[in-house]
N, C-alpha and C positions, 0 to 999 in steps of 0.2 A: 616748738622747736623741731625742725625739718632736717636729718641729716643730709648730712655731704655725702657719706659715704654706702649710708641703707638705706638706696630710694623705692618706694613702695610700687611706684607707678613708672615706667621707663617707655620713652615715645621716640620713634623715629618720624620725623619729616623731611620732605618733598617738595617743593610747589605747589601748596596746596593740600598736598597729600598727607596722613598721617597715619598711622601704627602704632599700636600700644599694645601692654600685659600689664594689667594688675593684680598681683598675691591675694587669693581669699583665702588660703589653708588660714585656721587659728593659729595662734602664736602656741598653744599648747593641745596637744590631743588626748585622751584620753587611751594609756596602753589596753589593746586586744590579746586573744589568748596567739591569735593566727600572727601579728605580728603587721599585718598588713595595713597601711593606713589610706586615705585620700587624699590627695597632693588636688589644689584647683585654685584657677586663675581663671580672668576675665582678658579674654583678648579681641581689641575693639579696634576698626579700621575706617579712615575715610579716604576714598581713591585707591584703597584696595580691597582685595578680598585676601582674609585670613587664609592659609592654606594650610597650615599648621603650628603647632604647640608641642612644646617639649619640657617637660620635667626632669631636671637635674638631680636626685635625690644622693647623698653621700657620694656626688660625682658623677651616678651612672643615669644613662637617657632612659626618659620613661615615654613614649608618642601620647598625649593625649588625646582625649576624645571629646570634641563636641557637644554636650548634653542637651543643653537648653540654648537661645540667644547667643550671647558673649558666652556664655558659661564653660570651661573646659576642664576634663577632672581625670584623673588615671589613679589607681590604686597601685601603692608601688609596695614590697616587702621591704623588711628591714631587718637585721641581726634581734631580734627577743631581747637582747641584754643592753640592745641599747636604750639612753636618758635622752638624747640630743642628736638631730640631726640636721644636714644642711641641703640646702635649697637654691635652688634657681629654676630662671624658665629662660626659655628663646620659642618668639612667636616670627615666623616664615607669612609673608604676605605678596600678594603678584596683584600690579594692576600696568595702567598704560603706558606710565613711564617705568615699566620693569617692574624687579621685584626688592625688597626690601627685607630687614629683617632686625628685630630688639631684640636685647637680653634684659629681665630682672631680676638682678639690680645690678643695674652696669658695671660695680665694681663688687669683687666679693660674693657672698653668700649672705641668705637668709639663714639664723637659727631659729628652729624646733626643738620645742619640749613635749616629752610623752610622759604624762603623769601617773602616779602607780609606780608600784613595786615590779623592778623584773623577776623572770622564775627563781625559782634557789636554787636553780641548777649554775646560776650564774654566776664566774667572778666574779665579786668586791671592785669595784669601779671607783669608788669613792666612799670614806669610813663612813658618813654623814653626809645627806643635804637637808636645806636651811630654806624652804620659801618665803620669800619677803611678800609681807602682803599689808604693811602698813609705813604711814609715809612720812610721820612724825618722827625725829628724833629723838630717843630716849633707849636707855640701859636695859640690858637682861637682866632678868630679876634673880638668875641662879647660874650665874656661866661656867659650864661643864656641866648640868644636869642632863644635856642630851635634847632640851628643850627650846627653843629659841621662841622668848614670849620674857612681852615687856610687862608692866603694871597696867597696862590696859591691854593685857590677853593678845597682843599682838606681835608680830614678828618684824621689828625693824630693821633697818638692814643696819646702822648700829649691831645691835642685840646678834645678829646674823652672825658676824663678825666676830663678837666675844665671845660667842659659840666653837667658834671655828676653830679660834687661836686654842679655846680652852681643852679642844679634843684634840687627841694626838691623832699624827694622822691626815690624808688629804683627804680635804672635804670639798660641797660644793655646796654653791650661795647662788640661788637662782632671784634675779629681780624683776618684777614687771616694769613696764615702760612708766617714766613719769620723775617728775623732778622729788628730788633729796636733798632737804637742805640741811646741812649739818651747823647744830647750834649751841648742842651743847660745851659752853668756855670751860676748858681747864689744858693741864698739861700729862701725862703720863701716858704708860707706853702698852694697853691693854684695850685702847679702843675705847675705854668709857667714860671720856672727855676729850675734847679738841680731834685734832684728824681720827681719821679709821686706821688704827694700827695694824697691820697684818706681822704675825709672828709665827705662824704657823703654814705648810702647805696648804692652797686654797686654790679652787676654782669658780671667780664668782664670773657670770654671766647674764648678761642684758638682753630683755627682751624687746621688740619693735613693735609697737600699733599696729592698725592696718592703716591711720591716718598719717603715719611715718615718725609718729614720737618716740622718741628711744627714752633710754634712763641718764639722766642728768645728775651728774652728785653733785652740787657745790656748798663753799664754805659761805655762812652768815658774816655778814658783815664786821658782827661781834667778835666770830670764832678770831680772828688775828692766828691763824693757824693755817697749814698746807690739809689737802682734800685726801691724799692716801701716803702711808709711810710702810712700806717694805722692807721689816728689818732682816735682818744677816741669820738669823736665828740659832739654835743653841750648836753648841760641839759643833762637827765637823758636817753636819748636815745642813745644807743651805736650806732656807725656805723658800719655798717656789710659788708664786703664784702668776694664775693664768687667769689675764683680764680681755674680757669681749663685751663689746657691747656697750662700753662707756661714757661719757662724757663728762671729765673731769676740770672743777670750772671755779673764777673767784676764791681760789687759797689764795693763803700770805705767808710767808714764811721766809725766817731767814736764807734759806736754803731747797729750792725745789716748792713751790708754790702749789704746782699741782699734783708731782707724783715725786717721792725720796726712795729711791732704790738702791738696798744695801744686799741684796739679795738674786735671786734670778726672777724675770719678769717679763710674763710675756703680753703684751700691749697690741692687741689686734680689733680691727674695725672701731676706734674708738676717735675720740676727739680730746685733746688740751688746750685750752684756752682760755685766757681773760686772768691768768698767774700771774701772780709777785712773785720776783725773789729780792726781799730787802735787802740783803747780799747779791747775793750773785741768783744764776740756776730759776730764770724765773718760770718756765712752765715743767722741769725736769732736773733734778739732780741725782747724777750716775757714780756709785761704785762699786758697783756689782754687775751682772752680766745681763745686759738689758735689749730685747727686740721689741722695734714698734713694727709693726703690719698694716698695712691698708689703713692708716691712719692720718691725722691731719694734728699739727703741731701749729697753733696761729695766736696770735695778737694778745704775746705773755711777753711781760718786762722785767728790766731789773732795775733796780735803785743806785747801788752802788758800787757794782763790779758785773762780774764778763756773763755772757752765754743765756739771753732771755729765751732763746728755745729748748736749749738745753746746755748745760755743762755738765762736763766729766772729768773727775779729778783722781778714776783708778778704773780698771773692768774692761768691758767691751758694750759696745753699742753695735747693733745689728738694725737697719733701718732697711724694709724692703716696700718698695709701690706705696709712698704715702708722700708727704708734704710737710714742708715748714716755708709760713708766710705770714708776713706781717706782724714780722716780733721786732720787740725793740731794747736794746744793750745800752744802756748810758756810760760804759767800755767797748770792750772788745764782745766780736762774737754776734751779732745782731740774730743767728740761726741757732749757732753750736761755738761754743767755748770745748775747748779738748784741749786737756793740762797734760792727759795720760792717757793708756791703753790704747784700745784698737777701736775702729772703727769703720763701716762697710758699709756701702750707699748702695744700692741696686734700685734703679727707675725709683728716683726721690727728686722732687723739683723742690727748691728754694729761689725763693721769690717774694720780693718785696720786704725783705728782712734790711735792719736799719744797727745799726754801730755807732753810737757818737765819736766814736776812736777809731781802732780798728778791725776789718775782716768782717763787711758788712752781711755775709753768708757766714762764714767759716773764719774764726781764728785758733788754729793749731800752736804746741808747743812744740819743738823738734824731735822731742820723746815719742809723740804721739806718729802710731802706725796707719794707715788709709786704707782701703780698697774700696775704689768707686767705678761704677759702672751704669750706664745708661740715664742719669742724672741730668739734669737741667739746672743749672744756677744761672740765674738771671733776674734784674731788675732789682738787687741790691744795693745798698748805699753804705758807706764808711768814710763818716765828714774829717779822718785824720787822711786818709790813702791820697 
């Protein structure tokens, strides 16, 4: 699986001509005492000559340097206390039809992980992290022990999860690249059966191959169950959780197939796709305060009522530079069903989105509040309009 939205490899062409950068940094470094790490890409030209390379690290330009061949590499610093950082490049090329120029990854950032302990001179970043390093579905064997480790000694991202909710406190769940299939049938709200419950604040984050595979969750055929549920959590404290990296894929559910957010949620660089909602909400159901980013919302349905890309029946939806295409409403709503709250479109294209009724993008209630800006709706259908 090849993302949309984390491409490894970004080429510009020409007539003939072509330009590329490809990411060799690892997906994870190993922390230094100096803090300094090396950022390196392979920038390859036909009908130009490379003239430079540039590193983006947490935003700021790094010039790199030519080492070997393709090879280009700069040592950038970083703050010591950071877990994670972001990435990009833009490679500058000139030949005889001018000059030229790539970014990778066309849209967005690459994440880094720096593994190790920061100093102890350091804020508390996160109470707990959790590395997933097995791909099996199965339970923590002691959730709250501090331990995330199944019956075969391994950290699923299950197990991750019931770790997480079980410590108070935000944590983080780091995943390596690779599909997740989630199998174990039951119903309850702790993660250790049927979807992955989030009850607690959490920051789980996905990592990218260099062959451009990201992390994939989806539901088994069996489960009859949605892929993540985002409850509201306890008192007056919302649970927050912060998803990158995703691809959330074949849930069922009456309600939100791929992601149930009751809670705050932030949804960046991810994918929804391939959702039921046997009700309604088939790749999203919102009532809690929910941002997708740089994300892609595609070809989730519903059975019996409104909003296969998403429905909202309270909160806010915040949707910035992503996509909803080729979803399908057997009502209203073929993109987005909004019963209630607010909602805010900024560079969002909807396209190819279907309604058997009506509002083959967008069906709003008159309750429901807008702000839209720079958006594309086009090539929708609604067989009642």
């Amino acid at each position: 699986m090849r993302r949309s939205l984390l491409i490894l490899m970004t080429t510009a062409t020409l007539s003939g001509c072509a330009l590329s950068i490809t990411d060799r940094t690892p997906a994870t470094l190993t922390r230094t005492t100096t803090a300094v790490y090396d950022v390196e890409a392979d920038a390859s030209a036909t009908g130009y000559t490379v003239s430079g390379v540039t590193a983006y690290v947490q935003g700021d330009p790094f010039p790199m340097t030519n080492v070997s061949g393709n090879r280009w590499r700069v040592s950038a610093p970083l703050n010591p206390c950071r877990n994670t950082f972001s990435l990009s490049f833009t490679a500058q090329g000139t030949g005889r039809f001018g000059s030229a120029s790539v970014r990778e990854p066309r849209t967005g950032d690459l994440q880094k992980w720096i593994s190790g302990n920061p100093p102890a001179t350091c804020p508390a970043t996160f109470g707990a992290t959790y590395s997933v390093n097995g791909f099996n579905d199965a339970v923590d064997t002691s959730p709250g022990d501090g331990v995330c480790q199944t019956a075969a000694r391994l950290c699923s991202l299950r197990a991750a999860v019931m770790e997480a909710n079980a410590h108070a406190g935000a944590d983080q769940i780091l995943v390596p690249a690779g599909v997740y299939n989630l199998t174990l049938v039951g119903e309850d709200a702790t993660a250790a059966a049927g979807d992955l419950d989030i009850t607690d604040t959490v920051t789980i984050t996905g990592a990218t191959a260099p062959d451009g595979t990201g992390v994939t969750v989806q539901a088994d055929a069996a489960l009859n169950d949605r892929v993540l549920d985002v409850h509201a959590g306890a008192g007056a404290t919302p649970t927050v959780a912060t998803l990158t990296g995703l691809e959330l894929r074949t849930g069922r559910a009456g309600l939100g197939g791929g992601l149930r957010n009751a809670a705050v949620t932030v949804f960046t660089d991810g994918i929804i796709t391939n959702n039921v909602g046997s009700t309604a909400a088939g790749g999203i159901h919102n009532t809690g305060a929910l941002t997708l980013r740089r994300s892609v919302i595609k070809e989730n349905r519903t059975e019996l009522a409104t909003g296969a890309g998403v429905r909202q029946d309270s909160g806010s939806l915040l949707v910035e530079d992503s996509a909803f295409t080729d979803n399908h409403s057997n009502q209203h709503g073929g993109a987005m069903s909004i019963v209630a709250g607010e909602v805010s479109l900024f560079n969002v294209t909807l396209h190819g989105n279907r309604a058997d009724t009506y509002g083959g993008a967008i069906h709003a209630n008159p309750a429901a509040l807008f702000k839209i800006r720079n958006t594309t709706i086009t090539g929708n259908r609604a067989d009642a309009d």
